[in-house]
SERO-4910 file (N, C-alpha, C, O; in steps of 0.05 Angstrom, whole numbers):
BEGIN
 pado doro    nc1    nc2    nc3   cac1   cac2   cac3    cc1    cc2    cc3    oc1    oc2    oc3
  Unk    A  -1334  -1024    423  -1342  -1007    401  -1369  -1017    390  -1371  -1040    382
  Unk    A  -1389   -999    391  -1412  -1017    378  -1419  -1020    347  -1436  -1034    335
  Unk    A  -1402  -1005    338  -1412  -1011    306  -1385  -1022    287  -1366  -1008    293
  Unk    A  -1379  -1041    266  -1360  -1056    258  -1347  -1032    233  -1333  -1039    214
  Unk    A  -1354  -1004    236  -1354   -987    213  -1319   -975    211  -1303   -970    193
  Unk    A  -1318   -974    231  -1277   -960    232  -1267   -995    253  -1261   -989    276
  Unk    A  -1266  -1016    249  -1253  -1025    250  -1238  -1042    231  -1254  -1054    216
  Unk    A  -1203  -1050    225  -1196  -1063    216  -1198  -1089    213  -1183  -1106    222
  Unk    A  -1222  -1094    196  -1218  -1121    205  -1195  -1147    190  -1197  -1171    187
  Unk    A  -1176  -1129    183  -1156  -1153    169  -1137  -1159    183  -1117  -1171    175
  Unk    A  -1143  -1147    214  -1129  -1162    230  -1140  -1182    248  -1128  -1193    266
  Unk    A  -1173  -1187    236  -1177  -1202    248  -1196  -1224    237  -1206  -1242    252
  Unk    A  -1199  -1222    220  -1209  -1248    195  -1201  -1270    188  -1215  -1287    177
  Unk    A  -1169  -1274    193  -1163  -1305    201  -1172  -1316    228  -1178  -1339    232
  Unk    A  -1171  -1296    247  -1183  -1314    280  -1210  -1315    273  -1221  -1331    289
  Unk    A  -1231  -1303    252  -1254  -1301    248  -1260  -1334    242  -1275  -1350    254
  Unk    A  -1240  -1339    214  -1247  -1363    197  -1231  -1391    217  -1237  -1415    212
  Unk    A  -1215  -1385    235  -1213  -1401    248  -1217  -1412    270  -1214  -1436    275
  Unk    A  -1227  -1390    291  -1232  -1404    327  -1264  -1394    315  -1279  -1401    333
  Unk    A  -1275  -1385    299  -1311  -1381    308  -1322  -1396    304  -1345  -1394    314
  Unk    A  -1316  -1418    290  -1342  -1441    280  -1334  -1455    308  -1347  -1475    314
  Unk    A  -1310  -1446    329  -1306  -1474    351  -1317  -1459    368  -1327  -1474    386
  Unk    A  -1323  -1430    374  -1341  -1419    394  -1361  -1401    387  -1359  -1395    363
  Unk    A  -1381  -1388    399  -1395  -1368    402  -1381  -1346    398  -1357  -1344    403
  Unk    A  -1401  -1321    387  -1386  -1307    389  -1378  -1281    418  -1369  -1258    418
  Unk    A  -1388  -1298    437  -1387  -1276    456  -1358  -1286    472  -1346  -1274    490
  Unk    A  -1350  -1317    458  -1328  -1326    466  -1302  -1306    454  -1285  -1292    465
  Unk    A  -1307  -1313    430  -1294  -1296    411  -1278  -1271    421  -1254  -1267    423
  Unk    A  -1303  -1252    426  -1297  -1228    434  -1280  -1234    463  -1256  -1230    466
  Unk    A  -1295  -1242    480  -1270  -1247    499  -1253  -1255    493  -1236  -1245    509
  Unk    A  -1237  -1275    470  -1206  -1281    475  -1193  -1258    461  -1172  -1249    471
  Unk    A  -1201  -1249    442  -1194  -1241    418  -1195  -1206    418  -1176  -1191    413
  Unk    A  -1214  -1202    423  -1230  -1166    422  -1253  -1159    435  -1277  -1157    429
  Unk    A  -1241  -1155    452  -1263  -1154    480  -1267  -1116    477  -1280  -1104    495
  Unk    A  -1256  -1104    457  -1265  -1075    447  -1278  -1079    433  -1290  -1058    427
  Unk    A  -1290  -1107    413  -1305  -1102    396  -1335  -1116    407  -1335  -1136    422
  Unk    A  -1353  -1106    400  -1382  -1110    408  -1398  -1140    390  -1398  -1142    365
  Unk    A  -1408  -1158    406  -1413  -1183    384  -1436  -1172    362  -1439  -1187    343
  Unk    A  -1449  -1154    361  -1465  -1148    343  -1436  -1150    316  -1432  -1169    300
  Unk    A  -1420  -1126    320  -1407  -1115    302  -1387  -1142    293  -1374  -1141    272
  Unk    A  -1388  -1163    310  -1373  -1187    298  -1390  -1210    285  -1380  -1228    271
  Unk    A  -1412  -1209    290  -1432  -1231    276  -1434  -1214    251  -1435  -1226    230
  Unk    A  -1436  -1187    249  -1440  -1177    222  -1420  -1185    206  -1423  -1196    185
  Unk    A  -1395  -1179    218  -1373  -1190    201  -1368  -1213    195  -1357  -1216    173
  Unk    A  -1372  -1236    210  -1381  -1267    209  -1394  -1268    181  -1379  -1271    162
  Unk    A  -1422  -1264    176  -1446  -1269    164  -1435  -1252    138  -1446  -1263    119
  Unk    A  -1420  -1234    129  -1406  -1220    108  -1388  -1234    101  -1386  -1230     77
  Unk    A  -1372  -1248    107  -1350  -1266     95  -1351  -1299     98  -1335  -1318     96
  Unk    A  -1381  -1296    104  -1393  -1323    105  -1387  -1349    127  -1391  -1373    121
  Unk    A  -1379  -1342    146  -1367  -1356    166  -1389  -1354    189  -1397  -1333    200
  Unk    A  -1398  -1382    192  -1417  -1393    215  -1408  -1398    241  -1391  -1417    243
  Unk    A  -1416  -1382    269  -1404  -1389    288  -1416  -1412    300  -1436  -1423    289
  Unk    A  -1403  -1421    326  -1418  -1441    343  -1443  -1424    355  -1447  -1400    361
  Unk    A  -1455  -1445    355  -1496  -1441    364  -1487  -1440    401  -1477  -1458    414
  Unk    A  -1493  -1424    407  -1495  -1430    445  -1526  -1450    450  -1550  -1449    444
  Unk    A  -1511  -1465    464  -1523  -1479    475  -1529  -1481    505  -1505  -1485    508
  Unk    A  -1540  -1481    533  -1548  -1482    557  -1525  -1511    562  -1523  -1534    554
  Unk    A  -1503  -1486    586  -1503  -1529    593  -1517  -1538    610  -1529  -1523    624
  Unk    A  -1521  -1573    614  -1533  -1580    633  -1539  -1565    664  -1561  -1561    673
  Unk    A  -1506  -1558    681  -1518  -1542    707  -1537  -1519    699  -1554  -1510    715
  Unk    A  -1535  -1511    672  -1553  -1478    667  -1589  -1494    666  -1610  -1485    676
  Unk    A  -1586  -1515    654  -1614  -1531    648  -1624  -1542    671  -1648  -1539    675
  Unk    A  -1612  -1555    688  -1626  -1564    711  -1626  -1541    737  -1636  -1547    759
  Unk    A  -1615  -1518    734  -1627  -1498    751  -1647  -1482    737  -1665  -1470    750
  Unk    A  -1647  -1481    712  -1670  -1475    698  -1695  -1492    702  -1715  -1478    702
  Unk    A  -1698  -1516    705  -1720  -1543    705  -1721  -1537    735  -1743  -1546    741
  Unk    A  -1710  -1526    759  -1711  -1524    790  -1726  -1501    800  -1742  -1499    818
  Unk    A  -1718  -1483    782  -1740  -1459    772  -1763  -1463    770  -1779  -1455    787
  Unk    A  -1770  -1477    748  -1790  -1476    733  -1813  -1490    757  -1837  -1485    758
  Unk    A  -1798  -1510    777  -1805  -1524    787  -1821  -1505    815  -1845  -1509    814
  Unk    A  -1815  -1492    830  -1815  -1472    845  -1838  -1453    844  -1853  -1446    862
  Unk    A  -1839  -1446    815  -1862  -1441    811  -1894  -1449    816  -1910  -1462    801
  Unk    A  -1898  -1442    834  -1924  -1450    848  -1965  -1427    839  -1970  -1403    836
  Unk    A  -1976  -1445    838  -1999  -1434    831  -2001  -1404    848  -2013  -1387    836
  Unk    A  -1990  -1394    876  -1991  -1371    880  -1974  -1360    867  -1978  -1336    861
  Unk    A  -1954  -1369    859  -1927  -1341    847  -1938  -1340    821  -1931  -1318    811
  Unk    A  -1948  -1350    810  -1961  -1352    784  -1984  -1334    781  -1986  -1316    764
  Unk    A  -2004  -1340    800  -2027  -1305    802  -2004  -1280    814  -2012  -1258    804
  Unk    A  -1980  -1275    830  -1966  -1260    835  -1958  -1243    812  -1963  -1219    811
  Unk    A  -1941  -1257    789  -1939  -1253    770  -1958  -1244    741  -1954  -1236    718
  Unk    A  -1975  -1249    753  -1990  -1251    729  -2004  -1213    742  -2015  -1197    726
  Unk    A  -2001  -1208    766  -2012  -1179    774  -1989  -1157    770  -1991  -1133    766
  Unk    A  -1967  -1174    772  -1945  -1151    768  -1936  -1142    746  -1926  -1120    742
  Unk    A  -1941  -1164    727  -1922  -1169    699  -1932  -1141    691  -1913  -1127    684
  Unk    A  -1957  -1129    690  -1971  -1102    685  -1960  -1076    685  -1968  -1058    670
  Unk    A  -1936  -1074    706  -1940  -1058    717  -1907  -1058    730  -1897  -1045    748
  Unk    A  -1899  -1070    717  -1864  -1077    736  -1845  -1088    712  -1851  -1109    700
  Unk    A  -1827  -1076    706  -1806  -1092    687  -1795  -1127    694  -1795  -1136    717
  Unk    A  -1790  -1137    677  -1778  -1163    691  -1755  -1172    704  -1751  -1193    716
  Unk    A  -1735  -1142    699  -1713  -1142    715  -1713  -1132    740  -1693  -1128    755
  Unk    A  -1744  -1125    745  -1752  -1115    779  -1775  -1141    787  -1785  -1148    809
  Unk    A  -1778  -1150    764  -1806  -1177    776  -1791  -1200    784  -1799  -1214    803
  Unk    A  -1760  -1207    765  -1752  -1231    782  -1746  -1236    812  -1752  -1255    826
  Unk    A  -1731  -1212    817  -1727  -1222    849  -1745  -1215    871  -1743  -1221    894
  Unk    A  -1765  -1197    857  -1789  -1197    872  -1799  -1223    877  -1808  -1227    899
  Unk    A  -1798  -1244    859  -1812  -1267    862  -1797  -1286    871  -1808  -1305    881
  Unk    A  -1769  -1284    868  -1757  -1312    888  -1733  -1319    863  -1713  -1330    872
  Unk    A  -1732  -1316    840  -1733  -1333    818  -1713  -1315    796  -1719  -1291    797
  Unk    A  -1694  -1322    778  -1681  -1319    767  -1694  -1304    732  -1716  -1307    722
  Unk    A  -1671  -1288    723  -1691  -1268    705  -1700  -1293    684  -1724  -1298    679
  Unk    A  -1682  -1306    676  -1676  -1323    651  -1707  -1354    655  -1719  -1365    636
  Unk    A  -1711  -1357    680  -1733  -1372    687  -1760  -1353    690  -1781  -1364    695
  Unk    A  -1759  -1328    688  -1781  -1317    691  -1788  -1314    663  -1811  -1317    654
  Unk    A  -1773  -1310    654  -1781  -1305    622  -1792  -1327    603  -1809  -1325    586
  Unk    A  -1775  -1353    613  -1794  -1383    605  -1810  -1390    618  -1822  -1409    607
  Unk    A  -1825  -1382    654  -1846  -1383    657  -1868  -1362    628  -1881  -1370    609
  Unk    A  -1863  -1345    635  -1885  -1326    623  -1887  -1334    588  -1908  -1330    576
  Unk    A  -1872  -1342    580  -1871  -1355    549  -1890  -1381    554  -1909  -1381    539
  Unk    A  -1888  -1406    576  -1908  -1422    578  -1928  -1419    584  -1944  -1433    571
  Unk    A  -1939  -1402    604  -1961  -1394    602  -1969  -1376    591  -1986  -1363    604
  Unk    A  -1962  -1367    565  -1968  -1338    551  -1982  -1313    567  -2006  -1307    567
  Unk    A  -1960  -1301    579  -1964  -1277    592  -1939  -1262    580  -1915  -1267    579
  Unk    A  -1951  -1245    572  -1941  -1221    559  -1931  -1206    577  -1947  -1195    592
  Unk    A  -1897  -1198    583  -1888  -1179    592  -1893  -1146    595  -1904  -1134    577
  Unk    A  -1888  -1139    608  -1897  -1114    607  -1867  -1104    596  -1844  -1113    598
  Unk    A  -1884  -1073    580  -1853  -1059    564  -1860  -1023    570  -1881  -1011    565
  Unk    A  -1839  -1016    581  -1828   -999    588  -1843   -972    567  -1837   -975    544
  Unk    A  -1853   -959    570  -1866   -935    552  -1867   -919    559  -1881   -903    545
  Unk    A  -1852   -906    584  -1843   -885    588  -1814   -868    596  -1793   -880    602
  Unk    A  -1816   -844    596  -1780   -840    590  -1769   -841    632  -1747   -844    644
  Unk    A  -1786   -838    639  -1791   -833    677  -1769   -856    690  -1752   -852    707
  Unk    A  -1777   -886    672  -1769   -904    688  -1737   -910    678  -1727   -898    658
  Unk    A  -1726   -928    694  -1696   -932    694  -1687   -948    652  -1697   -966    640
  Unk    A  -1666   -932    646  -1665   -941    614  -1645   -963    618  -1628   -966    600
  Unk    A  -1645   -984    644  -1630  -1009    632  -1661  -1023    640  -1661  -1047    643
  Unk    A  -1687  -1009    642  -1705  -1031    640  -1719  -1027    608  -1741  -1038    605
  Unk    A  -1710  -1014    587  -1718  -1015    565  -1696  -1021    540  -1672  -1020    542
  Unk    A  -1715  -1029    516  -1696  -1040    510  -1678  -1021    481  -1662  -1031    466
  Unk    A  -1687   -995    483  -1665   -966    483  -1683   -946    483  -1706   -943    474
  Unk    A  -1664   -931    497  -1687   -901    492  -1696   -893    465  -1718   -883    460
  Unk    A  -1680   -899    451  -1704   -886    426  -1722   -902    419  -1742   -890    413
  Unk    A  -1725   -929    418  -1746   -944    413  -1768   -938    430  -1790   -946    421
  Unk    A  -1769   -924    457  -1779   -913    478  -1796   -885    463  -1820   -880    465
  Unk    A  -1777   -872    448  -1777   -845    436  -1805   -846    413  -1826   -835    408
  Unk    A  -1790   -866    404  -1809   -870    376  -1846   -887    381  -1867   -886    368
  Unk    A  -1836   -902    407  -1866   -916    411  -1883   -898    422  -1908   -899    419
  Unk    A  -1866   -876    442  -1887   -853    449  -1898   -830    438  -1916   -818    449
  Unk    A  -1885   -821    412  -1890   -814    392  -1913   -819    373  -1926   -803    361
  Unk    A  -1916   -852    373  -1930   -862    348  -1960   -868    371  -1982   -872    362
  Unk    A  -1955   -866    396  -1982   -868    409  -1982   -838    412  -1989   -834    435
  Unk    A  -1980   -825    405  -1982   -791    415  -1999   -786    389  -2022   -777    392
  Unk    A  -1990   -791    363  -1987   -778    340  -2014   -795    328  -2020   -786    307
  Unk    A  -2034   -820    338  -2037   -836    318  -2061   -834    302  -2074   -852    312
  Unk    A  -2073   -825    288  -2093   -818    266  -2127   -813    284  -2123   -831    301
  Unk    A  -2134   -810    286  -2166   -803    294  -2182   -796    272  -2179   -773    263
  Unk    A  -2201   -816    261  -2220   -815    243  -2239   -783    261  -2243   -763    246
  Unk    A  -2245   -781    278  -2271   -774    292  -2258   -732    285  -2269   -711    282
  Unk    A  -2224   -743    286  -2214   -711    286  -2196   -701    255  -2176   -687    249
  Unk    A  -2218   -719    242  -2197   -709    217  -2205   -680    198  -2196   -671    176
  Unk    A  -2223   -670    215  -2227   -647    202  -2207   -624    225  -2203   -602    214
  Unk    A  -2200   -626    243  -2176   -609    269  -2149   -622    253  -2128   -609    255
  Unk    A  -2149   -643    240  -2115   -645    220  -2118   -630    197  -2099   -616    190
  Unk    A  -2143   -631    182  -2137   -614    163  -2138   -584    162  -2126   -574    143
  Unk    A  -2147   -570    177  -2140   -556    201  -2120   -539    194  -2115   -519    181
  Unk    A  -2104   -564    217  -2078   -555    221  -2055   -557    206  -2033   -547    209
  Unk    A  -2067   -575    183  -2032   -579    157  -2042   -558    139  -2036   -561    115
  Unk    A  -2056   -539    145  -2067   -524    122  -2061   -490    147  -2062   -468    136
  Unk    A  -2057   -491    164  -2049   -472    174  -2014   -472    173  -2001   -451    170
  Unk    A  -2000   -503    175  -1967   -500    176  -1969   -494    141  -1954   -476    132
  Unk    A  -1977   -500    132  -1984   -495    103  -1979   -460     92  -1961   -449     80
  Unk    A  -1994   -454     99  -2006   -420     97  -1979   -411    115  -1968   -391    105
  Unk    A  -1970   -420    133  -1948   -410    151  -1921   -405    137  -1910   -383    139
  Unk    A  -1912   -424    125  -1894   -430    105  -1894   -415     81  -1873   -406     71
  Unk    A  -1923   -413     69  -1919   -394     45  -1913   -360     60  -1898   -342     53
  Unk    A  -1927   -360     77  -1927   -328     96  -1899   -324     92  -1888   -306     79
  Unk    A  -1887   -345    108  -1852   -341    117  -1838   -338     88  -1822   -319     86
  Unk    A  -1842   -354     63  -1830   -348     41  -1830   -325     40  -1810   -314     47
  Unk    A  -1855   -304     29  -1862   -282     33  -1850   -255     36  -1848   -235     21
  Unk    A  -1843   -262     60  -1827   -248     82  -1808   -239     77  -1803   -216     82
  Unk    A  -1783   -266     61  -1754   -264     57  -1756   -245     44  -1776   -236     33
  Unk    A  -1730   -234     45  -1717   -202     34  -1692   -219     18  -1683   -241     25
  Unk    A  -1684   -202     -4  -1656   -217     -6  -1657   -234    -20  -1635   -245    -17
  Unk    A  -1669   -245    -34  -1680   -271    -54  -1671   -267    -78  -1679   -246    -87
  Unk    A  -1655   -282    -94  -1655   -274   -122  -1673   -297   -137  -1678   -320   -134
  Unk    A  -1680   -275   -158  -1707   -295   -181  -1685   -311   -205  -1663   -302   -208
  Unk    A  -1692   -329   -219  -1684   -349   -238  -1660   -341   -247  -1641   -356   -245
  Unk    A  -1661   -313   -259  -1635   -302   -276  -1614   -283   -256  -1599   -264   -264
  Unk    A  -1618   -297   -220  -1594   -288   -203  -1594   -262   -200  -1573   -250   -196
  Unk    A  -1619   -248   -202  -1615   -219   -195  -1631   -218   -174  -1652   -232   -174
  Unk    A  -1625   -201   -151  -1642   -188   -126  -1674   -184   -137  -1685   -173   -156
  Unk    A  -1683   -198   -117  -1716   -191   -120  -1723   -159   -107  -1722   -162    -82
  Unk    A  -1728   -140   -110  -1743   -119    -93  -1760   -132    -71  -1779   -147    -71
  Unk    A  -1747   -121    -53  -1766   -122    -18  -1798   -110    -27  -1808    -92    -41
  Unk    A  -1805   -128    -14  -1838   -108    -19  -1857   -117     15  -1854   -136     30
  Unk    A  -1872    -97     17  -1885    -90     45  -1899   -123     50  -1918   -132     36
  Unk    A  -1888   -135     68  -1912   -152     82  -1926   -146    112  -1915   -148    134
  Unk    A  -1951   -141    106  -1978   -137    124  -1991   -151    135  -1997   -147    159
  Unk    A  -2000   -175    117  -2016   -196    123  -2008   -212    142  -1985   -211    150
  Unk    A  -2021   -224    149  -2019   -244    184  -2028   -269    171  -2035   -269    147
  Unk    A  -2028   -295    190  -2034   -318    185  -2076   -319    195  -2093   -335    187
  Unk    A  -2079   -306    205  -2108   -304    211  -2123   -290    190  -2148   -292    190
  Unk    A  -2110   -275    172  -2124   -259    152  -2124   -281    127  -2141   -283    109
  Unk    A  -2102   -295    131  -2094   -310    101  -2116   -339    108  -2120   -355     90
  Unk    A  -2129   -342    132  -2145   -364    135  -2172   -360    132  -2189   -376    126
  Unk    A  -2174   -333    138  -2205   -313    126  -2205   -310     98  -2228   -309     89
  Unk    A  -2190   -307     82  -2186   -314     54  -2198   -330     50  -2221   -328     43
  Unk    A  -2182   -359     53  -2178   -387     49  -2217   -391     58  -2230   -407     45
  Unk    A  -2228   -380     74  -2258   -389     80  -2272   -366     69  -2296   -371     71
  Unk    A  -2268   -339     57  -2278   -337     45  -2282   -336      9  -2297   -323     -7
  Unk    A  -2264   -355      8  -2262   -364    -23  -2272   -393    -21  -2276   -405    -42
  Unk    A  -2275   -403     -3  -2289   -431     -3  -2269   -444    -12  -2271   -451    -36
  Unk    A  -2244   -453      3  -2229   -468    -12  -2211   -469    -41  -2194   -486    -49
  Unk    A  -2219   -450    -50  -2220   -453    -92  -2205   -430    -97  -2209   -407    -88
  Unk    A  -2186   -436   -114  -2171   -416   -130  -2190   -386   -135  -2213   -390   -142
  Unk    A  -2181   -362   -132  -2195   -344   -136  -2199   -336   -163  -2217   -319   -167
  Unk    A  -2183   -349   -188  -2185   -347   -209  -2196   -369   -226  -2214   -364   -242
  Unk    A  -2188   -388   -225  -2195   -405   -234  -2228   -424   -225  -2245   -435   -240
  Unk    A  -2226   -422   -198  -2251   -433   -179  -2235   -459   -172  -2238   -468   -149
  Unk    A  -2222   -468   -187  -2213   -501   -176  -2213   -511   -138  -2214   -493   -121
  Unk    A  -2212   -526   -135  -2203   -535   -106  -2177   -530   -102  -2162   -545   -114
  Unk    A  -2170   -518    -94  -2137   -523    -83  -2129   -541    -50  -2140   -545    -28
  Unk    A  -2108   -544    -62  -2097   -562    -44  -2069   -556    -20  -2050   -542    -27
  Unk    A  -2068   -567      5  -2049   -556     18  -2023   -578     18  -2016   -588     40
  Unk    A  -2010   -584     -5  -1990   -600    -15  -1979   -594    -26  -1987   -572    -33
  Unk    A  -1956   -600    -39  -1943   -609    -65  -1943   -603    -83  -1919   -597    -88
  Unk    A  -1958   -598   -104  -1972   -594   -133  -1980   -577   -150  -1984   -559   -134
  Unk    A  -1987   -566   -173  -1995   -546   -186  -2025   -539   -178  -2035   -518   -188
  Unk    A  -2042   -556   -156  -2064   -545   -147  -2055   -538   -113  -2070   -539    -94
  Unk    A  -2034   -533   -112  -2026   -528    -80  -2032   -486    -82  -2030   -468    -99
  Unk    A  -2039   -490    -50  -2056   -452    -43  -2028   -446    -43  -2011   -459    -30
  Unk    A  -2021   -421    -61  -2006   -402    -60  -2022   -366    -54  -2044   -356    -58
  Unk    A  -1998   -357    -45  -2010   -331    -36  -2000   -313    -61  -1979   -318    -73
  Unk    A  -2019   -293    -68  -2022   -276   -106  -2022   -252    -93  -2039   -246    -76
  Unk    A  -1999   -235   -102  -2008   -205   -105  -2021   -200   -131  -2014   -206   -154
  Unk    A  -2049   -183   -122  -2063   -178   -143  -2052   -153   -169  -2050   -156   -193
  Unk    A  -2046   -133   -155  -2021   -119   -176  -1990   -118   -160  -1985   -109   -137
  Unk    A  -1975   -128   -177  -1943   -148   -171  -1927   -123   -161  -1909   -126   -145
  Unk    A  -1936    -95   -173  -1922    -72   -157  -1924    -69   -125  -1905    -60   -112
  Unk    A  -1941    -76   -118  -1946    -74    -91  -1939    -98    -78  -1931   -120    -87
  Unk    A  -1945    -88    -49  -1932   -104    -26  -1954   -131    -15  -1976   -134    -24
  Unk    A  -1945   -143      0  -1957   -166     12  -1977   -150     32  -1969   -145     55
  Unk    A  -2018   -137     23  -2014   -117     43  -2050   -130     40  -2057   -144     22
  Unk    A  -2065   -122     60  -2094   -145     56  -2104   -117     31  -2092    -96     27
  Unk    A  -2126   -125     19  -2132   -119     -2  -2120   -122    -39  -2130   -118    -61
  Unk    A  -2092   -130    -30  -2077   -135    -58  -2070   -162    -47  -2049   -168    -58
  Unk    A  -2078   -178    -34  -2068   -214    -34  -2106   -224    -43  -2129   -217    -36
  Unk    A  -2096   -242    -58  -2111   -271    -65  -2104   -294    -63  -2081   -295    -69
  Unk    A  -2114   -319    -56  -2109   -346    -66  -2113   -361    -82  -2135   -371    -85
  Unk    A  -2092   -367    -96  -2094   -389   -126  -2078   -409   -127  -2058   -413   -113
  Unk    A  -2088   -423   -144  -2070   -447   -148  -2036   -433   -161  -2032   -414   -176
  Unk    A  -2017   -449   -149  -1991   -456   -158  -1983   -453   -184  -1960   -448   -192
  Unk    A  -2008   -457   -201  -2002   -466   -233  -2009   -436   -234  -1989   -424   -242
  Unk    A  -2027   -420   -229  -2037   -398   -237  -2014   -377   -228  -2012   -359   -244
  Unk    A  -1996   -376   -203  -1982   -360   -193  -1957   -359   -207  -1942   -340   -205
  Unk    A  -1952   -385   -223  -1924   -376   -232  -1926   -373   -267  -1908   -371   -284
  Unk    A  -1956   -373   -268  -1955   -367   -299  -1956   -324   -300  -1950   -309   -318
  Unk    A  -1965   -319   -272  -1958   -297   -266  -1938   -283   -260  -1938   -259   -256
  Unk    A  -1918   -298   -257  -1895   -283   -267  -1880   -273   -284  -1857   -262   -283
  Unk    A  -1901   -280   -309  -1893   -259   -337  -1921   -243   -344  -1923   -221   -354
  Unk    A  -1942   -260   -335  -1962   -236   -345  -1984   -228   -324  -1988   -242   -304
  Unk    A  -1999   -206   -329  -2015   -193   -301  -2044   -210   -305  -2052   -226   -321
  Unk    A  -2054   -197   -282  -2068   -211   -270  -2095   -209   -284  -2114   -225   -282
  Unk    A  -2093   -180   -299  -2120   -184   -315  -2120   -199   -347  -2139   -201   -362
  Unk    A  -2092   -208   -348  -2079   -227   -373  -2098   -253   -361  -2118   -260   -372
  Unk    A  -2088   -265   -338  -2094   -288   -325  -2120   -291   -333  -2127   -308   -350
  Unk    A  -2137   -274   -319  -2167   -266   -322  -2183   -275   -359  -2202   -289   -367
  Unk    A  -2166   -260   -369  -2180   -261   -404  -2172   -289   -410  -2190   -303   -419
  Unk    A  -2140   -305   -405  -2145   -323   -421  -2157   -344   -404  -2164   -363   -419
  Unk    A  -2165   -350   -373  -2177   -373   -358  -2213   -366   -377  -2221   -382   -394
  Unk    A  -2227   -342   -370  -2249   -340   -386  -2262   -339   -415  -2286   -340   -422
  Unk    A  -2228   -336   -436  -2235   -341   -463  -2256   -356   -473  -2266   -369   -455
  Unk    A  -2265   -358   -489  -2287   -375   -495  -2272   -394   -520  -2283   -410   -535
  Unk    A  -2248   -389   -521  -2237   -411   -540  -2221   -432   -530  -2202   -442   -540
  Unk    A  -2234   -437   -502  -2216   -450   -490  -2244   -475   -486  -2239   -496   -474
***
């Protein structure tokens, strides 16, 4: 089982507090619960405060390790050092003669960096899980470009505009006080609402402000200019957020008089 989340462990917290400080825990699990996974038993160890035994190499493991090490010759060494590139280490050891566990303390002494698995193509007992696989190819897919940051803003300003479109759209909506909104005509496209957006220069159509494609009371919302009508080109504008929902009690030539008052 790999995770310690549905198991009982009160059947097994006296063999915890008593055979683990005399073995490892991979001993453990063999005498004891060979269904349970040693992750899920060191967690439980380290939670009720109980220290297991440290594994240690025994001697036969150390002196075929030191026989290894020995073996290693100035050619298997440039051998290695062309493959490690380009070959997992559970396909480089016996390519080379030599055991995984000695290949891995060669390449730690002479600091050579293993090669790691970065694509989904090759075999997944040579990585070390597919989603860590998932996520590293992701974060090299995804990762920032100074040179293209005007094609991101771009594009979060088109899923942007996309999202308000799709609100838009819904039918069937009820407003604050739980009553049905009236359906009203949508026309407009996502290519019209970005000809807007450039021909307003960015800026609230009422206000002038900058708006923004986020979050906030300066985030681009889409305005019917008179609220009787439908989502249709000629009756949409763009304004800020703050301006669109102060329009939901008063019109748009209200908006107009008090943004230009002069007692403001």
């Amino acid at each position: 089982m790999p995770s310690g989340y549905f198991i009982d462990w009160s059947k097994y917290d006296d063999l915890l507090i008593s055979d683990l400080p005399q073995m490892t825990i991979v001993e453990w699990c063999a005498k004891h619960a060979s269904h349970i996974s040693s992750k899920a038993v060191g967690a439980r160890a380290r939670r009720i405060g109980v220290k297991p035994k440290r594994y240690r190499p025994t001697a036969e493991q150390v002196s075929r390790m030191a026989a290894g090490l020995k073996k290693c010759t100035p050619e298997m060494l440039i051998k290695i050092k062309e493959l490690r590139a380009t070959t997992p280490l559970r396909k480089l050891a016996p390519m080379v003669g030599i055991s995984y566990a000695t290949l891995t303390r060669i390449l730690s002494e002479h600091g050579i960096k293993h090669y790691k698995c970065v694509t989904l193509e090759c075999d997944i007992s040579d990585q070390e899980s597919l989603a860590k696989v998932r996520r590293r190819i992701k974060a090299e897919t995804t990762k920032y470009d100074p040179s293209k940051a005007r094609l991101y803003r771009e594009e979060t300003l088109k899923r942007f505009l996309r999202a308000k479109l799709n609100a838009a759209k819904r039918v069937g909506r009820k407003d604050q006080n739980n009553n049905p909104r009236p359906s009203h005509e949508v026309t407009i496209t996502l290519p019209y609402l970005l000809k807007l957006w450039e021909d307003q220069g960015g800026r609230c159509k009422i206000t002038g402000k900058k708006m923004e494609h986020k979050a906030s009371l300066f985030a681009v919302s889409i305005d019917r200019i008179e609220s009787d009508h439908g989502y249709v080109p000629g009756n949409v504008q763009l304004v800020c957020m703050a301006i669109n929902l102060a329009k939901n009690r008063y019109s748009n030539a209200d908006i107009i008089h008090f943004w230009n008052s002069e007692s403001l």
